[in-house]
C-alpha positions as CSV (number, residue, x, y, z in Angstrom):
1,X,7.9,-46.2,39.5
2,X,4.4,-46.0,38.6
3,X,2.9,-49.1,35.6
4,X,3.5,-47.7,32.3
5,X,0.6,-48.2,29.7
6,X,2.2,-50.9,27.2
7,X,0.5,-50.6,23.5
8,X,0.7,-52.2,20.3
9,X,3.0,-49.6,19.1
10,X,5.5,-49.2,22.2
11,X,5.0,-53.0,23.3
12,X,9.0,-53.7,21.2
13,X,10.7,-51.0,22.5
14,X,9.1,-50.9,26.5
15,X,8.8,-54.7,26.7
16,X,11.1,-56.1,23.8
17,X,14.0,-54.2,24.1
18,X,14.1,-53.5,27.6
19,X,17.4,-53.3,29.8
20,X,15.2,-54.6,32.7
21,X,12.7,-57.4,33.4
22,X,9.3,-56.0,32.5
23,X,6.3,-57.4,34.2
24,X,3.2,-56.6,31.8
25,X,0.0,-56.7,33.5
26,X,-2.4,-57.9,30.6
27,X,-6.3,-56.5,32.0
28,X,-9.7,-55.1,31.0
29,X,-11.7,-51.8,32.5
30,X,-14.5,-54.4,32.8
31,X,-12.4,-57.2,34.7
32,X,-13.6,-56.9,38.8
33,X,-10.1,-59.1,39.6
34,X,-7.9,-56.6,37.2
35,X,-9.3,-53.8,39.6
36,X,-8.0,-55.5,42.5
37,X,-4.6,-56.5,41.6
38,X,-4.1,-52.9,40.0
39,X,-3.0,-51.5,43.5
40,X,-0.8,-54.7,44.3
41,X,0.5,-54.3,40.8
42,X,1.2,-50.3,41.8
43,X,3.0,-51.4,44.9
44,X,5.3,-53.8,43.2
45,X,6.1,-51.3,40.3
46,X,7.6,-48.9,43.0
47,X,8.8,-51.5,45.6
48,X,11.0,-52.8,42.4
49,X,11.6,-50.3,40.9
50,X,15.5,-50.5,40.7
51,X,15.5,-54.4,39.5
52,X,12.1,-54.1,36.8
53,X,9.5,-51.9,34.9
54,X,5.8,-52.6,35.4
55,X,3.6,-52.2,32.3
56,X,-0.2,-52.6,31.2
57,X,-1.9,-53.6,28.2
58,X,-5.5,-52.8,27.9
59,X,-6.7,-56.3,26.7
60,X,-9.6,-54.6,24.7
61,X,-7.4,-52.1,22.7
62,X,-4.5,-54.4,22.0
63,X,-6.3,-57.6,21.1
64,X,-3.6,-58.6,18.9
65,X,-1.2,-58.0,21.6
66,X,-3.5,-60.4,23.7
67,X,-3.9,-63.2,21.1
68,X,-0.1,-63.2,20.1
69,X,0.9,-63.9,23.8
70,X,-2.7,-66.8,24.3
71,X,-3.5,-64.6,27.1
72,X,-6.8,-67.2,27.6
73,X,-7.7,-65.6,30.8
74,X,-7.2,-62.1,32.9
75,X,-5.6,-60.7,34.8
76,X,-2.6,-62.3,33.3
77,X,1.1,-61.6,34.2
78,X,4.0,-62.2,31.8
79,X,7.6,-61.4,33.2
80,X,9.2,-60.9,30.3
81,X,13.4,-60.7,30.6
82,X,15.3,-60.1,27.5
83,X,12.8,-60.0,25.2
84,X,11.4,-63.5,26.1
85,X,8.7,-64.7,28.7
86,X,10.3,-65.8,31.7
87,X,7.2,-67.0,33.5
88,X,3.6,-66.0,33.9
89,X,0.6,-66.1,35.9
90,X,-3.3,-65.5,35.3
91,X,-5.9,-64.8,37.9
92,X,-6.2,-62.7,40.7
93,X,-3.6,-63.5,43.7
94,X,-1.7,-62.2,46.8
95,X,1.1,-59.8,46.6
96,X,3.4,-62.3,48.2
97,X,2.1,-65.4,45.6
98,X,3.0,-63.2,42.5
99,X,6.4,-62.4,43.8
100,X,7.6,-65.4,44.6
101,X,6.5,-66.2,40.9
102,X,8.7,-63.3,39.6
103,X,11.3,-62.5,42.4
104,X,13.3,-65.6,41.2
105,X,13.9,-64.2,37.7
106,X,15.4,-60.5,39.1
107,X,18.9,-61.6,39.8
């Protein structure tokens, strides 16, 4: 399943209340390292698609979503499993390094 765009108004129920883990991927339009893990992101979203929901949140129209999480730096990744943040990551990275950062909270 493709990213789903993650806002200040649907951030509770998409992320929040979710059923599934939700990986939001905190970027910028302006951010040359958000470009290039959008595709990895993509890939992950559809890959894991039966065991969690990828989501975005445009760090320049949700500010207040940005400050109430510290995102400090982007891209940043929060896994976010029943309502809480499991575990997170900022910066740019392989496929294979952000999985291993997530995969252990799908069972």
């Amino acid at each position: 399943m493709a990213a789903i765009e993650i806002n200040a108004e649907n951030f509770e129920e998409k992320v929040i209340r979710s059923d599934k883990p939700v990986l939001v991927d905190f970027w910028a339009v302006w951010c040359g390292p958000c470009s290039m893990m959008s595709p990895i992101i993509e890939q992950i979203g559809e890959e894991l698609a039966d065991k969690l929901i990828v989501g975005k949140v445009n760090c320049d129209e949700n500010m207040e979503l940005a400050q109430q999480y510290k995102v400090a730096g982007i891209p940043a990744f929060f896994l976010f499993k029943g309502g809480e943040v499991v575990t997170k990551a900022v910066g740019a990275m392989s496929k294979d390094e952000l999985l291993a950062k997530i995969e252990p909270h799908l069972v």
